[in-house]
C-alpha positions in Angstrom: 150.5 43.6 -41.7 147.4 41.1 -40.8 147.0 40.5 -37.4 145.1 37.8 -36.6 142.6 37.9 -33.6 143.6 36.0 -30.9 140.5 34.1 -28.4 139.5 36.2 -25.4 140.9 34.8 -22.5 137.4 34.9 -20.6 136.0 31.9 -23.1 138.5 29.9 -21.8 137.6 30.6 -18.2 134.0 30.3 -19.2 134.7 26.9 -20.9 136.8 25.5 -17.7 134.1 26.4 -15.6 131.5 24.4 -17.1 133.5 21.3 -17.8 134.0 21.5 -13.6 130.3 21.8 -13.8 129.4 18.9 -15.5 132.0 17.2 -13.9 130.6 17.9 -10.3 126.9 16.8 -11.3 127.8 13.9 -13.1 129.7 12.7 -9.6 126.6 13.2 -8.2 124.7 11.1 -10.0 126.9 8.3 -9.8 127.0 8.7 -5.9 122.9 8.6 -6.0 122.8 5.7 -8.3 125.3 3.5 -6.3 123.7 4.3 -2.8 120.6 3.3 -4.4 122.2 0.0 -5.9 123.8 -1.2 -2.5 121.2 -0.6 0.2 119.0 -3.7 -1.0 122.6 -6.0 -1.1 123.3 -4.3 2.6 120.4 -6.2 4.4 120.8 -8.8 3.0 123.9 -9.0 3.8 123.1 -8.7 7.5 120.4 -11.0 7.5 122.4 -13.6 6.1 124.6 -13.7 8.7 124.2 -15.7 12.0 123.0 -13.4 14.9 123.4 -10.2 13.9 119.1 -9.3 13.8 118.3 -7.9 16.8 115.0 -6.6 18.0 113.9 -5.1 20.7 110.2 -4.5 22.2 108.3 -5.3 26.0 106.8 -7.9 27.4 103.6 -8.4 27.1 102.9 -11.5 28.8 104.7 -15.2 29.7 103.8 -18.7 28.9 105.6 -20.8 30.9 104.2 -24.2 30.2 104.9 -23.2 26.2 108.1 -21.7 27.3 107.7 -18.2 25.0 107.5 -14.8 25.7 105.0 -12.0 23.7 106.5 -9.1 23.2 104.6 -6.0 22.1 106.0 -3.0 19.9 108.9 -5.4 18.5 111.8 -3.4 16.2 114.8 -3.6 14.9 117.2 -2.4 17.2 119.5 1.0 15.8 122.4 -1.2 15.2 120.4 -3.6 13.0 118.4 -1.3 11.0 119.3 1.7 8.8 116.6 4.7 9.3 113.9 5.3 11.6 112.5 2.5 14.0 109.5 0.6 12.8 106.8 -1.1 15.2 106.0 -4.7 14.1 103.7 -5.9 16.4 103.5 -8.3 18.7 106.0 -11.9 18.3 105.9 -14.5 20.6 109.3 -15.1 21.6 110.7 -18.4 21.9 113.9 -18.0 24.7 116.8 -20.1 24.6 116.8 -22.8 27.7 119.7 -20.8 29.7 117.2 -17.7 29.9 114.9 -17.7 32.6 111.2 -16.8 32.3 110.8 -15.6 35.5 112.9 -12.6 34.8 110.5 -11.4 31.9 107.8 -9.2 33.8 105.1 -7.9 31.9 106.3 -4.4 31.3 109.8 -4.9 31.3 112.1 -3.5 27.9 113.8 -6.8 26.4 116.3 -7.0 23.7 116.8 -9.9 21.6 119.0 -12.0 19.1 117.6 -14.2 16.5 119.3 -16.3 13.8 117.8 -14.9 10.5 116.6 -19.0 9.5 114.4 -18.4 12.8 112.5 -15.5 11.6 109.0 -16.4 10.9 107.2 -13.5 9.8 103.7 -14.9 8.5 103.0 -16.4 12.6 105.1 -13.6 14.2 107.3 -16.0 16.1 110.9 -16.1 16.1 113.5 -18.4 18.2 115.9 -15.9 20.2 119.3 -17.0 19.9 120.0 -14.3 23.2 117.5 -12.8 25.0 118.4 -9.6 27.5 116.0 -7.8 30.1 116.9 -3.7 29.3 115.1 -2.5 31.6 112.0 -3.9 34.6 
C-alpha cells in the first residue's frame, strides 16, 4: 500500500499569513499615495471658493486717509490651513466700508475674510471681504 504524503497543515498557515501580510502593506501604500495625491487638489479647492481664506494677525498701525489697516504676524487661521500656523508678514489690509477704522487699535488681534481674487501676494495687500476685532 503507497501512502502518499499529504502537505503539513502549518504551510498553509504560514502561506495565509503572508498573503494577509502583503495585503496589509499594500493598503498602506495606497492610503500614502492617495493622501499625497489629494492634499495639493484640497487647497485649491478652498481657495477657489468665495470667502472661505481667512487670516488672522494684529494691528500694527491705521491709515485712515488710505482707508487700510497693517497687520503684523498675518496666518491662516486653523480652519483655513491644514498643519502648523505660518507667519507671513505684514499685509496692509484693505477693510470693507461697513468696518470702522476706529475700532482697529494698534495692538488689538483681528481676524479676517478675503475673497481668494483679492489676494495679492507679491505687495502683501489683500481686500477683506469681513474684518473682526478678536481681541483689544
Amino acid at each position: 500500500m503507497l501512502m502518499t504524503k499529504r502537505p503539513d497543515a502549518m504551510v498553509y498557515a504560514v502561506a495565509l499569513g503572508g498573503l494577509i501580510i502583503i495585503g496589509v502593506v499594500t493598503t498602506a501604500i495606497i492610503n500614502v499615495v492617495k493622501n499625497n495625491q489629494s492634499a495639493p487638489t484640497d487647497i485649491r479647492a478652498k481657495a477657489g471658493v468665495v470667502n472661505t481664506l481667512k487670516l488672522t494677525g494684529t494691528v500694527d498701525s491705521v491709515d485712515e486717509t488710505a482707508g487700510t489697516i497693517s497687520v503684523l504676524d498675518v496666518q491662516f487661521s486653523s480652519e483655513s490651513r491644514s498643519g502648523k500656523p505660518v507667519n507671513y508678514g505684514t499685509w496692509t489690509v484693505t477693510p470693507p466700508r461697513t468696518f470702522s477704522l476706529m475700532t482697529a487699535v494698534p495692538g488689538a488681534k483681528i481676524s479676517f475674510t478675503v475673497n481668494s481674487d483679492s489676494f495679492d501676494v507679491v505687495s502683501k495687500q489683500v481686500i477683506a471681504a469681513n474684518v473682526t476685532i478678536l481681541q483689544k
